[in-house]
N, C-alpha and C positions, 0 to 999 in steps of 0.2 A: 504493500500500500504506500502510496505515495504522499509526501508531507511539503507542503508548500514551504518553497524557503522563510517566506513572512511569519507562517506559523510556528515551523521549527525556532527562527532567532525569538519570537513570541515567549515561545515555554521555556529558552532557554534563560532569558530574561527575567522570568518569572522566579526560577527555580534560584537563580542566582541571589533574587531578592529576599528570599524567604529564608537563603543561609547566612544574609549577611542581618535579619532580623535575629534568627536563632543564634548568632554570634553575640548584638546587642544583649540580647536576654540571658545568656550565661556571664557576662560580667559579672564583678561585684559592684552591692551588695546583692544577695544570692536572691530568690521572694521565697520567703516563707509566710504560708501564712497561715494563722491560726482562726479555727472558729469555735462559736458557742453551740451548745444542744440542737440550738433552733437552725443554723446554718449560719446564722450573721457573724462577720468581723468581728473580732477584737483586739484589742492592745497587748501590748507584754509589757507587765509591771515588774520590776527588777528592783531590789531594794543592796544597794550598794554599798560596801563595808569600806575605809579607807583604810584598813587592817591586814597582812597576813595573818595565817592561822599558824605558819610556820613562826618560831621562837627565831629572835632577832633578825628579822626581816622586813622590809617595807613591801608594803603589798597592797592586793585587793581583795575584799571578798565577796560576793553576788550570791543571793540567793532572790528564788522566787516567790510568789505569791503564798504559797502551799509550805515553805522556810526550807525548802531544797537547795541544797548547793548548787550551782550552776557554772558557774566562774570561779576561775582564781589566778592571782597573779603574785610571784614570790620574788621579790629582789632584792641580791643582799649588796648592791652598791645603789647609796642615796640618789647619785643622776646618772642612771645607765645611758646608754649609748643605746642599747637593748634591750626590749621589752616582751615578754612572750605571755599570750592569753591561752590561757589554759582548760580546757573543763572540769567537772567535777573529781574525774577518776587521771586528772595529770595531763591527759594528750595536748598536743598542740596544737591550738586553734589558727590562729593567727600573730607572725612576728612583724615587730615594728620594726627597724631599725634608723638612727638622726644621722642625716648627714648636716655638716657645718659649711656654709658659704666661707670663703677666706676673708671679709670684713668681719665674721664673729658674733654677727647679733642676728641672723637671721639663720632659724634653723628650719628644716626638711623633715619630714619625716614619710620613709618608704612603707609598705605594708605590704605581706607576702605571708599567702596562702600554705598553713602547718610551720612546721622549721625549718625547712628549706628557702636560703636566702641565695638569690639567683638575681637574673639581669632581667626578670618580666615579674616586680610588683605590679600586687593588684590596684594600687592608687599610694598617690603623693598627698600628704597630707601638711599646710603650710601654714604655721601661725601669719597670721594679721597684721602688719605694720604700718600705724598710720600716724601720715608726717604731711603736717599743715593741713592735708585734704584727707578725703577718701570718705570710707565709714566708721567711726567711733564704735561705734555697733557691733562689728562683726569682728570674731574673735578668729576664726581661721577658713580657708578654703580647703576642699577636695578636690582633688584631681584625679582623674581614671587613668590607669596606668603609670606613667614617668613622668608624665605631662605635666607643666606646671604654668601653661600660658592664664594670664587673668581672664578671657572670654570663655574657658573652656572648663570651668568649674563646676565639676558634678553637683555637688552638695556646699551650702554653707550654713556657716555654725555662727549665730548669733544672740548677743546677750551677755550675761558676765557667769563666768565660770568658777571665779572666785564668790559670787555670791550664792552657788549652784541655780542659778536660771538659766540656763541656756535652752536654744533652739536649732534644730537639725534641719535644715532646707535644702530641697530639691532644687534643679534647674527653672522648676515653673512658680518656686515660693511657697510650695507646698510642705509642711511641717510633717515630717517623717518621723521625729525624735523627740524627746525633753525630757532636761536634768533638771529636777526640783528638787527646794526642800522637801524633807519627809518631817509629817508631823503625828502623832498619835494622839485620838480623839477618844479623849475621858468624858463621863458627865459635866462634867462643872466648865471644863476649857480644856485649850490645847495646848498641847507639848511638842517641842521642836527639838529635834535632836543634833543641831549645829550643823556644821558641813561636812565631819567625816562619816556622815551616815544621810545618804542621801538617796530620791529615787529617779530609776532611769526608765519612763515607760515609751516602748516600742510601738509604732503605730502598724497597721496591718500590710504588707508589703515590704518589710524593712526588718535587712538581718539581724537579731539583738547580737549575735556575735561580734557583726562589725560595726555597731552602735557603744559598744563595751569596747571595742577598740579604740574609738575617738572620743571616749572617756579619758581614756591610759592616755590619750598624747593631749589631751586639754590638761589633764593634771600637771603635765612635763612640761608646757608652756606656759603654765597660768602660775605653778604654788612655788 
C-alpha cells in the first residue's frame, strides 16, 4: 500500500512531536500525585525538623502527616559543599552539590538525580542577588538542567526564608510549594514552634522530594 509523501512526513512529524512532549514530561520535578477517597487532589503536608536524628550532626528531619519519617538529611560539616537527601531507610534521593563563581558571593547550586554526580544535573538552582534593581522578593531561581540564563527559569522561590514564608513558583506564577510557620492549635490559643520546626506543604503535581530539596539549599543561602 502506498503512502503519500505529505502523509508519510505528516506522521513523521507527529511522532516526532509526541517524543519530544514525553521528553518534557520526564524532566524534573517528576508529577506525583496524590489523591483522597473521593478521587480529588490533595496537598503533601510535611512537617520539617531542622535537626539530625544522628548525634553530632547538623541535619534534617521530615516527617508526614501520619509522624512517619520520610526525609533525612545528616551533615557533619556546618557549610558542606555537599548535601544529600535521603529517605527514611538511608537511600539517596537527590545530591546537591555548590559550585562558587571566582568573585565569591554568588553561589550555584547543581542537583542530580540519587548519588551519582555527573555532567547532566537535573537543574541549577541560584540564590537571588539584588543590586539597586530587580526583585527584593525573590529569594532564588530554578533552572532545568545547567542552564542558568535569567529568561529561562523553571521555578521561582519567593518570600523570606529566614522568616519560613516562602513561595515555590512555576513559569506561569503558579504556587506549587510553601514553607510556613507550623503552629499547634490548643483550646485557648496558639503555639508556634519558631523556625526550626516548620511546615512544607506540596501542592498536587509537584515532587515533595524535590520540594525538600530547595528547602536544603534555601537553608544554605539564607541561615
Amino acid at each position: 500500500m502506498k503512502v503519500f509523501p505529505r502523509l508519510k512526513s505528516l506522521s513523521r512529524a507527529i511522532h516526532q512531536e509526541q517524543e519530544e512532549e514525553e521528553k518534557e514530561r520526564s524532566k524534573y520535578p517528576r508529577i506525583k500525585i496524590q489523591e483522597e477517597e473521593g478521587g480529588s487532589l490533595k496537598s503533601t503536608s510535611l512537617t520539617v525538623w531542622r535537626k539530625s536524628l544522628v548525634m553530632n550532626c547538623k541535619g534534617f528531619t521530615v516527617i508526614d502527616s501520619h509522624g512517619n519519617l520520610v526525609y533525612r538529611v545528616d551533615n557533619y560539616i556546618h557549610n558542606p559543599n555537599e548535601l544529600v537527601l535521603m529517605d527514611a531507610s538511608g537511600n539517596s534521593l537527590l545530591t546537591m552539590c555548590r559550585r562558587t563563581k571566582k568573585l565569591g558571593w554568588v553561589d550555584s547550586w547543581y542537583v542530580y538525580e540519587g548519588e551519582e554526580v555527573g555532567e547532566s544535573p537535573i537543574c541549577c538552582v541560584k540564590k537571588h542577588v539584588s543590586i539597586l534593581q530587580g526583585k527584593p522578593n525573590v529569594q532564588a531561581y530554578v533552572y532545568r538542567g545547567a542552564s542558568s540564563k535569567p529568561c529561562a527559569a523553571a521555578f521561582t522561590v519567593e518570600g523570606s526564608y529566614a522568616q519560613r514564608t516562602c513561595k515555590v513558583l512555576d513559569e506561569c506564577g503558579s504556587e506549587v510549594a510553601e514553607i510556613k510557620r507550623k503552629e499547634a492549635n490548643t483550646k485557648s490559643f496558639n503555639v508556634s514552634f519558631g523556625i526550626d520546626i516548620f511546615q512544607l506543604v506540596v501542592h498536587p503535581g509537584f515532587d515533595p522530594a524535590f520540594a525538600m530539596a530547595l528547602v536544603l539549599l534555601l537553608d544554605q543561602m539564607f541561615s
